[in-house]
MIKOLFI-689967 format. One record per atom (N, C-alpha, C): atom name; x, y, z. Coordinates in nm, 3 decimals, always signed. Atoms other than C-alpha are relative to their C-alpha. Example, Ala and Ser with C-alpha at 12.3 -4.5 7.8 and 13.67 -1.06 7.14 Angstrom:
<rec><atom>N</atom><east>+0.089</east><north>-0.119</north><up>+0.000</up></rec>
<rec><atom>CA</atom><east>+1.230</east><north>-0.450</north><up>+0.780</up></rec>
<rec><atom>C</atom><east>+0.090</east><north>+0.120</north><up>+0.000</up></rec>
<rec><atom>N</atom><east>-0.082</east><north>-0.119</north><up>-0.006</up></rec>
<rec><atom>CA</atom><east>+1.367</east><north>-0.106</north><up>+0.714</up></rec>
<rec><atom>C</atom><east>-0.077</east><north>+0.109</north><up>+0.073</up></rec>
//
This chain:
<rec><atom>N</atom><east>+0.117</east><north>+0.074</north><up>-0.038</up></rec>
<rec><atom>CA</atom><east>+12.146</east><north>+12.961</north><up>+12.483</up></rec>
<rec><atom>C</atom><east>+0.041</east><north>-0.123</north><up>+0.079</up></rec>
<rec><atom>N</atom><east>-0.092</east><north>+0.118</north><up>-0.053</up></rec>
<rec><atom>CA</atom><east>+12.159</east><north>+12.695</north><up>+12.726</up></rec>
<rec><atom>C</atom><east>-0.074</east><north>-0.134</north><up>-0.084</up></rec>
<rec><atom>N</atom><east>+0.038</east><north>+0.142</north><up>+0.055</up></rec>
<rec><atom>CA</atom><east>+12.115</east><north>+12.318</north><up>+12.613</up></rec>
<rec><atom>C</atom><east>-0.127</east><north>-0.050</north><up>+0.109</up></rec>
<rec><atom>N</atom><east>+0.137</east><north>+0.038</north><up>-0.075</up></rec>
<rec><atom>CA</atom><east>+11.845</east><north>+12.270</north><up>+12.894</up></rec>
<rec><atom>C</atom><east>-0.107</east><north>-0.016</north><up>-0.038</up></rec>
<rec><atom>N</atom><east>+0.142</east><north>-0.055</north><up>+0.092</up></rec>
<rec><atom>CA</atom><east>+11.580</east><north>+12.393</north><up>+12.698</up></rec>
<rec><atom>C</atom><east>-0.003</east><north>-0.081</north><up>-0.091</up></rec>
<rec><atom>N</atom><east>-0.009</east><north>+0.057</north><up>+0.158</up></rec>
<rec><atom>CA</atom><east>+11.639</east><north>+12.175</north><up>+12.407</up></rec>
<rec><atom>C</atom><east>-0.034</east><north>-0.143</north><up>+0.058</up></rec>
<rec><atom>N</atom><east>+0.034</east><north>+0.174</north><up>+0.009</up></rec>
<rec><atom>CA</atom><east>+11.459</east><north>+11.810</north><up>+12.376</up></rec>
<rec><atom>C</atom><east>+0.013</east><north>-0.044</north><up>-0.142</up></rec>
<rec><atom>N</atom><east>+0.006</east><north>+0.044</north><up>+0.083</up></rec>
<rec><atom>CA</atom><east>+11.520</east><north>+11.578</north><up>+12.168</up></rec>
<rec><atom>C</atom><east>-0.108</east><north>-0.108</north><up>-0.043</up></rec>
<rec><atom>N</atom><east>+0.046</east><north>+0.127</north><up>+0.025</up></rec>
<rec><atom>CA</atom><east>+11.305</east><north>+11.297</north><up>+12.016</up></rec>
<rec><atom>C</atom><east>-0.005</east><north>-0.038</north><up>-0.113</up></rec>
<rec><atom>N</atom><east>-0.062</east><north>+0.104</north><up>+0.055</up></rec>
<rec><atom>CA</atom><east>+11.401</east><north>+11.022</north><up>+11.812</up></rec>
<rec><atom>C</atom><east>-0.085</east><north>-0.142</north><up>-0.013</up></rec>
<rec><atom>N</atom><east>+0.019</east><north>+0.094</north><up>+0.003</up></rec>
<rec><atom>CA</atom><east>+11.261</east><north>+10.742</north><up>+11.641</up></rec>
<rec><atom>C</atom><east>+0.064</east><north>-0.073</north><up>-0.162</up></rec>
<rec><atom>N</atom><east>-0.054</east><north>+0.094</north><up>+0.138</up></rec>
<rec><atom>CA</atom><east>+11.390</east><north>+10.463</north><up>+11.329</up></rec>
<rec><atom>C</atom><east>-0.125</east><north>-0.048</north><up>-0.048</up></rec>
<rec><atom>N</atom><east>+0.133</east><north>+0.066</north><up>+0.101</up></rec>
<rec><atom>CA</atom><east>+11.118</east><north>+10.394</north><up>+11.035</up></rec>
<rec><atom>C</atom><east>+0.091</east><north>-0.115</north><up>-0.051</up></rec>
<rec><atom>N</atom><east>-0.022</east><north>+0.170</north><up>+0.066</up></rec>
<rec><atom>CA</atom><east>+11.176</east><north>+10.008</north><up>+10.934</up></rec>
<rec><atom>C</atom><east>+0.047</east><north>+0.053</north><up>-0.139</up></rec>
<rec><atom>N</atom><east>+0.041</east><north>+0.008</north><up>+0.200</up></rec>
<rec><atom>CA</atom><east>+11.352</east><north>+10.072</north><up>+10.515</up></rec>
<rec><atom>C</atom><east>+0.042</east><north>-0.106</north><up>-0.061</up></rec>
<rec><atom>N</atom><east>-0.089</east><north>+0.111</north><up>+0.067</up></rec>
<rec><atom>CA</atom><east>+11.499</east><north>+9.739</north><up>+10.497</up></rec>
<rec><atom>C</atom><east>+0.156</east><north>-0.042</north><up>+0.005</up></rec>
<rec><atom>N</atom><east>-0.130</east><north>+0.122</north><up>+0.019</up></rec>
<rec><atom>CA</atom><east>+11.779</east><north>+9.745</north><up>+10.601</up></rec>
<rec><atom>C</atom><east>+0.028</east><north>+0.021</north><up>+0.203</up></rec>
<rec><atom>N</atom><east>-0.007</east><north>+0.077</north><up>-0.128</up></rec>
<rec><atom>CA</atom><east>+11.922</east><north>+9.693</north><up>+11.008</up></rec>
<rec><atom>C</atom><east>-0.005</east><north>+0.100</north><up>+0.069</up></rec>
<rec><atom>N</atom><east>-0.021</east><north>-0.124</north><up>-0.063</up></rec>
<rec><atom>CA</atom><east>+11.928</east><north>+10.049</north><up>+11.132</up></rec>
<rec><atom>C</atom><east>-0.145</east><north>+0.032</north><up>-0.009</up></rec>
<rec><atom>N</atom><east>+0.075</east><north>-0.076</north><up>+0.059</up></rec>
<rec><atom>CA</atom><east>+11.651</east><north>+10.197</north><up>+10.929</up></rec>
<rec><atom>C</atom><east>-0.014</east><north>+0.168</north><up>-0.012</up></rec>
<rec><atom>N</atom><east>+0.020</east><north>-0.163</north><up>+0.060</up></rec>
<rec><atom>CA</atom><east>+11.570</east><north>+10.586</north><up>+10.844</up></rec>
<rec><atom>C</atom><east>-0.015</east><north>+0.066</north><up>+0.166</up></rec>
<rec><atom>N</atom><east>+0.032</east><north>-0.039</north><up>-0.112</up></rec>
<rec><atom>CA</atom><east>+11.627</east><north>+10.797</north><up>+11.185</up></rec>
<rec><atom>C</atom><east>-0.096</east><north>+0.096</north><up>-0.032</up></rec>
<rec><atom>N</atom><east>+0.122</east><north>-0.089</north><up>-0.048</up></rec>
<rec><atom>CA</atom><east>+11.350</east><north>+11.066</north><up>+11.288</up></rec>
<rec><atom>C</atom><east>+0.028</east><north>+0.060</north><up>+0.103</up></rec>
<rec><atom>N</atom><east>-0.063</east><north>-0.077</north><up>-0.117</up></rec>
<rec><atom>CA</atom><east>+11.467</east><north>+11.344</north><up>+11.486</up></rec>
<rec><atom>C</atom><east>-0.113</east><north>+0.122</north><up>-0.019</up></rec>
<rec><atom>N</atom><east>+0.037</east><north>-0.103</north><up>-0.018</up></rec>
<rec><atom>CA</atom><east>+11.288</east><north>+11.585</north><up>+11.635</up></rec>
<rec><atom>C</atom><east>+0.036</east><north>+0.115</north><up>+0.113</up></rec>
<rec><atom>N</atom><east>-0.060</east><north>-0.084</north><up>-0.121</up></rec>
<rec><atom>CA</atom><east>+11.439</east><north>+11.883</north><up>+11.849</up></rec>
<rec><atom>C</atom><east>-0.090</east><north>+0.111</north><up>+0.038</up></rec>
<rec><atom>N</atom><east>+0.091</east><north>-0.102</north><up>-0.024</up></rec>
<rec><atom>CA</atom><east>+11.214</east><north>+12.117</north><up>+12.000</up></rec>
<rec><atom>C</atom><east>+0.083</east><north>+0.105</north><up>+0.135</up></rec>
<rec><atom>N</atom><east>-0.063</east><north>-0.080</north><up>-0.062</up></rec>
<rec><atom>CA</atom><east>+11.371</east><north>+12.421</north><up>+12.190</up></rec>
<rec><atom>C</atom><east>-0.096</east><north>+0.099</north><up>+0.072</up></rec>
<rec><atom>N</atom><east>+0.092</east><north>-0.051</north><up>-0.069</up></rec>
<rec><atom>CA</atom><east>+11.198</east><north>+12.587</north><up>+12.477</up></rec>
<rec><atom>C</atom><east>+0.042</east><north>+0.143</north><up>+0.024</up></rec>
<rec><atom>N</atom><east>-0.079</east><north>-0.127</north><up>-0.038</up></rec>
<rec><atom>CA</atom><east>+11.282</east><north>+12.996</north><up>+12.465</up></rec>
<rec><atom>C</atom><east>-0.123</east><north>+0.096</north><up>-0.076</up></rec>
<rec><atom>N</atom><east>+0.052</east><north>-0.101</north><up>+0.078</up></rec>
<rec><atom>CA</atom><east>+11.002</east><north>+13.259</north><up>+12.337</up></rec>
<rec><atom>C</atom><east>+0.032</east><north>+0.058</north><up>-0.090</up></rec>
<rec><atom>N</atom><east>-0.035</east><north>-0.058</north><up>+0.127</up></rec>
<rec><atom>CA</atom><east>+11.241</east><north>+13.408</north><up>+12.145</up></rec>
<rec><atom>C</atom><east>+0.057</east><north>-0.053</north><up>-0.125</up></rec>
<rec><atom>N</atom><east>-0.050</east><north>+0.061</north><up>+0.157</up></rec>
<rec><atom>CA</atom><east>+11.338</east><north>+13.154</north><up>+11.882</up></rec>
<rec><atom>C</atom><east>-0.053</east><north>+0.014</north><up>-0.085</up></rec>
<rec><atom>N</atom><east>+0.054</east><north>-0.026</north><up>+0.128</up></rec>
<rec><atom>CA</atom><east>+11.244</east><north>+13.194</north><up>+11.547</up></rec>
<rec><atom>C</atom><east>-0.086</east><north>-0.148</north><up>-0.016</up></rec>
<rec><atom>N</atom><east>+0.050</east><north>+0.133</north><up>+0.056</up></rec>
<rec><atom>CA</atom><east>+11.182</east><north>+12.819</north><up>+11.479</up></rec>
<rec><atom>C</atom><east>+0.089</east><north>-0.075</north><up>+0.100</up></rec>
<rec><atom>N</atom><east>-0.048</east><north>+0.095</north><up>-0.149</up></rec>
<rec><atom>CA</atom><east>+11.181</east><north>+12.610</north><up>+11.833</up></rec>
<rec><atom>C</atom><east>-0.011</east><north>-0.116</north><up>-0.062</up></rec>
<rec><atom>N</atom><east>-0.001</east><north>+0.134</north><up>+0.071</up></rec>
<rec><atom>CA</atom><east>+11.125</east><north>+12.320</north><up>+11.585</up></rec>
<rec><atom>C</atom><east>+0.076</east><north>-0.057</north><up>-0.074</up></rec>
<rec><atom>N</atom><east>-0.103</east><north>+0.075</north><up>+0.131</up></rec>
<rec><atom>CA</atom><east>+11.381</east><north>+12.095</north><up>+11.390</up></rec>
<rec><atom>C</atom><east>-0.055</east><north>-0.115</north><up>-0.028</up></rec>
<rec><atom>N</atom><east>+0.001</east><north>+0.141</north><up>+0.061</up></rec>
<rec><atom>CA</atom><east>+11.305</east><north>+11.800</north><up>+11.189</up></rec>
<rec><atom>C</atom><east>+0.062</east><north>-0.041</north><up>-0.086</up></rec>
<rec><atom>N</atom><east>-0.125</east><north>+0.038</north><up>+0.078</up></rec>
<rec><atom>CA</atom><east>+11.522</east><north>+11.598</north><up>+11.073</up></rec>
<rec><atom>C</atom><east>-0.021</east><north>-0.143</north><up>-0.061</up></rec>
<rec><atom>N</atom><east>+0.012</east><north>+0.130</north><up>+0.026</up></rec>
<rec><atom>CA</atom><east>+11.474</east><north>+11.269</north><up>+10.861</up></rec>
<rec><atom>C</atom><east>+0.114</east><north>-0.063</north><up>-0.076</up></rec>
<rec><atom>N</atom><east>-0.149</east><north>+0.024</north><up>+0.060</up></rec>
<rec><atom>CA</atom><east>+11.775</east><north>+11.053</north><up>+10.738</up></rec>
<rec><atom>C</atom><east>+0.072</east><north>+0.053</north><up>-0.003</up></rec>
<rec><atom>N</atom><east>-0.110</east><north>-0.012</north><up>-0.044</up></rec>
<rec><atom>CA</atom><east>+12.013</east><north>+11.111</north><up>+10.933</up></rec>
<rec><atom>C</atom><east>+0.070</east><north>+0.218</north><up>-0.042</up></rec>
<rec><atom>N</atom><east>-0.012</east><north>-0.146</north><up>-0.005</up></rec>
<rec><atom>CA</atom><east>+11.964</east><north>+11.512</north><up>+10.900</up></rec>
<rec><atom>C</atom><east>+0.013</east><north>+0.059</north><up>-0.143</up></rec>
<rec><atom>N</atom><east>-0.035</east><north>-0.026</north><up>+0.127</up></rec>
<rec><atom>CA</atom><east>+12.006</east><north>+11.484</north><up>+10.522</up></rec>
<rec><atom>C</atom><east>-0.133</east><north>+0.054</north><up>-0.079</up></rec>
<rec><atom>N</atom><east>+0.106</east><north>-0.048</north><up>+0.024</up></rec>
<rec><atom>CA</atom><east>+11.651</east><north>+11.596</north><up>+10.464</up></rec>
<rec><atom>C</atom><east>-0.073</east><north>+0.066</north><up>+0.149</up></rec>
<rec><atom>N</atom><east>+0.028</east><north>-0.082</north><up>-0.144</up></rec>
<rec><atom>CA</atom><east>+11.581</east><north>+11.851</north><up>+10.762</up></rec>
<rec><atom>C</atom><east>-0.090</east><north>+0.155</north><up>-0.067</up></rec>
<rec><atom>N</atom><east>+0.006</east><north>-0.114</north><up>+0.033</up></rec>
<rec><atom>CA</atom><east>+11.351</east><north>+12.154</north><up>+10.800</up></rec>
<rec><atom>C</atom><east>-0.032</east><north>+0.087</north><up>+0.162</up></rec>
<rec><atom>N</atom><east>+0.039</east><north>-0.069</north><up>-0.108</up></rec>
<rec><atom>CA</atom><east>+11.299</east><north>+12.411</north><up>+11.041</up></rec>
<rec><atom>C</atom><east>-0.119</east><north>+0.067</north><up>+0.019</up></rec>
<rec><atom>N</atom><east>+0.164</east><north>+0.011</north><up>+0.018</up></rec>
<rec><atom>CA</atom><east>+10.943</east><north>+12.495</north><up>+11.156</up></rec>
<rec><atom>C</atom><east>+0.004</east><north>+0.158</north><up>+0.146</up></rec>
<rec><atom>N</atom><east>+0.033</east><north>-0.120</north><up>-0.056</up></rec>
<rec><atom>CA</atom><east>+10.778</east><north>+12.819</north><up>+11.348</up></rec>
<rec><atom>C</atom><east>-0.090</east><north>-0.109</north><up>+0.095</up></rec>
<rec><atom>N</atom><east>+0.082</east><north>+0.102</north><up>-0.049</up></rec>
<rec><atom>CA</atom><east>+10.541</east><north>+12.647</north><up>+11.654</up></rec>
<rec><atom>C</atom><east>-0.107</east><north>+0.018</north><up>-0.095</up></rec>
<rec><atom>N</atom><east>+0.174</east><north>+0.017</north><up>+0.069</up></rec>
<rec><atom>CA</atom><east>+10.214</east><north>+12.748</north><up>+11.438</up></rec>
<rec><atom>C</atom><east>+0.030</east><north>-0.100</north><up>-0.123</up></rec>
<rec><atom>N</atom><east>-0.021</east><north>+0.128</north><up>+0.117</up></rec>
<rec><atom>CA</atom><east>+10.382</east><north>+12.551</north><up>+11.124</up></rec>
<rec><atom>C</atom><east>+0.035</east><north>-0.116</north><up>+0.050</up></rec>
<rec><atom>N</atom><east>-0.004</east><north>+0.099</north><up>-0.028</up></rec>
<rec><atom>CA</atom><east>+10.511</east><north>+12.313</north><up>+11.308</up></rec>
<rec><atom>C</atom><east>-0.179</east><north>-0.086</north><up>+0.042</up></rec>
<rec><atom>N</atom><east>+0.201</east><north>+0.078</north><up>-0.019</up></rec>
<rec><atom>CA</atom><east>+10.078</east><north>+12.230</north><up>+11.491</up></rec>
<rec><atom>C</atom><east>-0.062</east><north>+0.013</north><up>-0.116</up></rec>
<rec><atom>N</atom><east>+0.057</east><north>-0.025</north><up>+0.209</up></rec>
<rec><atom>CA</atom><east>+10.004</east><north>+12.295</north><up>+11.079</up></rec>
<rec><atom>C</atom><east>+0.022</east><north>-0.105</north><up>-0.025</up></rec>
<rec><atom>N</atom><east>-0.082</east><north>+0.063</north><up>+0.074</up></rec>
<rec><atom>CA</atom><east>+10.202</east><north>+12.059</north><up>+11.020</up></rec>
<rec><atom>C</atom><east>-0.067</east><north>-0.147</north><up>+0.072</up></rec>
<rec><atom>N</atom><east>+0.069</east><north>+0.109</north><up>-0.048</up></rec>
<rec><atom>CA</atom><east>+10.100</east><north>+11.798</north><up>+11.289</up></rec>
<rec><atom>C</atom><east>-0.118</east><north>-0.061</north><up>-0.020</up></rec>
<rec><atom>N</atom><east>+0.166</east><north>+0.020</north><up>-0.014</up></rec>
<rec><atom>CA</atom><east>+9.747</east><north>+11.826</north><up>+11.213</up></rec>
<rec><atom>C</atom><east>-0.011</east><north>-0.110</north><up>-0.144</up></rec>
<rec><atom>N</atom><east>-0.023</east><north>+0.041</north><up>+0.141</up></rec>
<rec><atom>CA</atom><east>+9.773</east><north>+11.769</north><up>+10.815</up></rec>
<rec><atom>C</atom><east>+0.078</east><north>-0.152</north><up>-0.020</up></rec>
<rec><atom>N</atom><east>-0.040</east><north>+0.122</north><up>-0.005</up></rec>
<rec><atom>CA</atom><east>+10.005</east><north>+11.480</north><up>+10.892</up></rec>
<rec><atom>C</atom><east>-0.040</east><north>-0.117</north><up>+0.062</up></rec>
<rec><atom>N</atom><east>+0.031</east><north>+0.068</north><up>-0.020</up></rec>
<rec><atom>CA</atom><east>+9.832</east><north>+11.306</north><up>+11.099</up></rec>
<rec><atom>C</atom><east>-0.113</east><north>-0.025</north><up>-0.039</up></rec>
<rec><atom>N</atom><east>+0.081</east><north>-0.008</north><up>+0.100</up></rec>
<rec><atom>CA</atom><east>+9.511</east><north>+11.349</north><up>+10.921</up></rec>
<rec><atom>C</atom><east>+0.013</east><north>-0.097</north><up>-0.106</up></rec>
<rec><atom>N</atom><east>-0.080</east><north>+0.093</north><up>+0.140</up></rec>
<rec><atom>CA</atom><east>+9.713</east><north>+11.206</north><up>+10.620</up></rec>
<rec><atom>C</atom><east>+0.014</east><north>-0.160</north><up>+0.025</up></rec>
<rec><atom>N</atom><east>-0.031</east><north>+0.126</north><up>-0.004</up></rec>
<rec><atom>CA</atom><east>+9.855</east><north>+10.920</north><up>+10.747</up></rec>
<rec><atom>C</atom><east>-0.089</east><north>-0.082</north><up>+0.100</up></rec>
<rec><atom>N</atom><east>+0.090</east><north>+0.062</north><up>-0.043</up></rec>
<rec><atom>CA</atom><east>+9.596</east><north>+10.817</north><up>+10.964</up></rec>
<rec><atom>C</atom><east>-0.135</east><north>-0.100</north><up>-0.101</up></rec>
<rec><atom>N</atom><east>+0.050</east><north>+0.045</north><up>+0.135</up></rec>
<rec><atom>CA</atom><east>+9.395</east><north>+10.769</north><up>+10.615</up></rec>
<rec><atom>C</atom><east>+0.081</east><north>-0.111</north><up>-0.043</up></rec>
<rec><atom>N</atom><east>-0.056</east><north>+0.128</north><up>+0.071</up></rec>
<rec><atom>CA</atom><east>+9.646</east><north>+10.456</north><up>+10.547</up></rec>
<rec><atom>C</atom><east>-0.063</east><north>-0.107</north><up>+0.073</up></rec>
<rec><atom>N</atom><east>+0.032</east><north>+0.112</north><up>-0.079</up></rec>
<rec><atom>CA</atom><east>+9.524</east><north>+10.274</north><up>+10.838</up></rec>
<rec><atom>C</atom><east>+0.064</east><north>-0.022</north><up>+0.110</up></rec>
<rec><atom>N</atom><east>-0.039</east><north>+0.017</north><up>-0.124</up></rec>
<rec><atom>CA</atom><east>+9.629</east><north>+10.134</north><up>+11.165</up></rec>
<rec><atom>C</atom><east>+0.150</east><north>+0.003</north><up>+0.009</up></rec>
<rec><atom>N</atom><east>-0.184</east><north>-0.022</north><up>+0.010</up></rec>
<rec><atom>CA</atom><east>+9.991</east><north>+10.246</north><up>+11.285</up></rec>
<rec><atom>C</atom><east>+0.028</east><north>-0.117</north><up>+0.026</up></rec>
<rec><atom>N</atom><east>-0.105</east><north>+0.132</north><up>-0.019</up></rec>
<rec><atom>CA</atom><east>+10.275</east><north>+9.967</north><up>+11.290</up></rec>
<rec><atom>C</atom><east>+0.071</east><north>+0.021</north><up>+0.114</up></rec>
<rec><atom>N</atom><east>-0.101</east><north>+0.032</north><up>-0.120</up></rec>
<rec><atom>CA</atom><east>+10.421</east><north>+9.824</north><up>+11.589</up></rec>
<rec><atom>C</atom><east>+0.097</east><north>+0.099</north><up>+0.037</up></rec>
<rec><atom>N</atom><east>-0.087</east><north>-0.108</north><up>-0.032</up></rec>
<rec><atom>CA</atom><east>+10.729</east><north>+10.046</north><up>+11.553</up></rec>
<rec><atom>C</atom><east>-0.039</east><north>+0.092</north><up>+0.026</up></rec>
<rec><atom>N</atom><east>+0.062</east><north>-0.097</north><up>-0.068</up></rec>
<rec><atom>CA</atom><east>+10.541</east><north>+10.347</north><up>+11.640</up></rec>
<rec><atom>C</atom><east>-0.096</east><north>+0.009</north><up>+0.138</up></rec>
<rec><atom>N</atom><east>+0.055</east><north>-0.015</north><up>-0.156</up></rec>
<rec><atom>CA</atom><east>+10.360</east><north>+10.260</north><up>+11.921</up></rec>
<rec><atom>C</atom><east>+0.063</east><north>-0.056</north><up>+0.142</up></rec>
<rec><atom>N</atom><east>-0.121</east><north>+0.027</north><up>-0.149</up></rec>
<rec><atom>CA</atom><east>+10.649</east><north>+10.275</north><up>+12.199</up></rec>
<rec><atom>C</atom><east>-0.027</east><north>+0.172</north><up>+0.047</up></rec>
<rec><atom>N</atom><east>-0.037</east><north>-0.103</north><up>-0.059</up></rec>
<rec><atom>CA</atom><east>+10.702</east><north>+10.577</north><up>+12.413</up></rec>
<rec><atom>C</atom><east>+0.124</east><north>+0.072</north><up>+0.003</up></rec>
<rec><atom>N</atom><east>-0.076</east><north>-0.050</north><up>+0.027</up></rec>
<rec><atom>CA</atom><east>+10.886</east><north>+10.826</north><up>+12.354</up></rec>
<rec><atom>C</atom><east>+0.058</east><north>+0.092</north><up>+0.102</up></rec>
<rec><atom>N</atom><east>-0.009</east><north>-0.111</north><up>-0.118</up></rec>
<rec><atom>CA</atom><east>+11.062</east><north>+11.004</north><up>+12.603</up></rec>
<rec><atom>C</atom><east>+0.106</east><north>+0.092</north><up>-0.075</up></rec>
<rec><atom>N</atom><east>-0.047</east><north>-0.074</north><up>+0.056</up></rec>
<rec><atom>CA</atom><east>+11.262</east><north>+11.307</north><up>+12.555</up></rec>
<rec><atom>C</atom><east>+0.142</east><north>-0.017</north><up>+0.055</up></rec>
<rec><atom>N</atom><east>-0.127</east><north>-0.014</north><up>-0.050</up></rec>
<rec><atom>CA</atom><east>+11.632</east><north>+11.358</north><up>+12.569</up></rec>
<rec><atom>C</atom><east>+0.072</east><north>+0.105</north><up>+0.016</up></rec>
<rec><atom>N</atom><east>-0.039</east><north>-0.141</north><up>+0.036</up></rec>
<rec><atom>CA</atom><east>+11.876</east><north>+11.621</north><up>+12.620</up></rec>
<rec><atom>C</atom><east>+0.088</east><north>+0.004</north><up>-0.086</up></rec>
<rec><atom>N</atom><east>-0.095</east><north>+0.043</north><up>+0.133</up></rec>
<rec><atom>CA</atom><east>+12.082</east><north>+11.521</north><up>+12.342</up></rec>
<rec><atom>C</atom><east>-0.023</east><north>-0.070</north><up>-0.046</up></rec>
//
């Protein structure tokens, strides 16, 4: 497979301390993958792999969710662009 196809995106949740908790998301562009989705939180130590319909399952329910806390924090509202690594 080539690496072309593959984006990454990346963001750090604030936990206190100077880094904070990374947020990876890799999405792989090929019809035939099983699961074009990776997520990865802390530092890959809690990761799962997602189908696209679980993964937009997944988006919906979550933002749903956390939209119910209230207005997002600063750290989330930057732009995210994608990478290839």
């Amino acid at each position: 497979m080539s690496t072309t196809n593959r984006r990454f995106y990346r963001l750090r949740a604030p936990d206190g301390t100077q880094d904070g908790t990374a947020v990876s998301v890799r999405v792989i562009d090929d019809p035939v993958e099983r699961f074009p989705v990776y997520l990865a939180v802390g530092g890959g130590r809690r990761r799962i792999y997602l189908t696209a319909h679980e993964a937009w399952t997944l988006w919906r329910c979550l933002s749903e969710g956390v939209a119910s806390l209230g207005e997002p924090p600063a750290n989330v509202r930057v732009v995210i662009r994608p990478e290839a690594r």
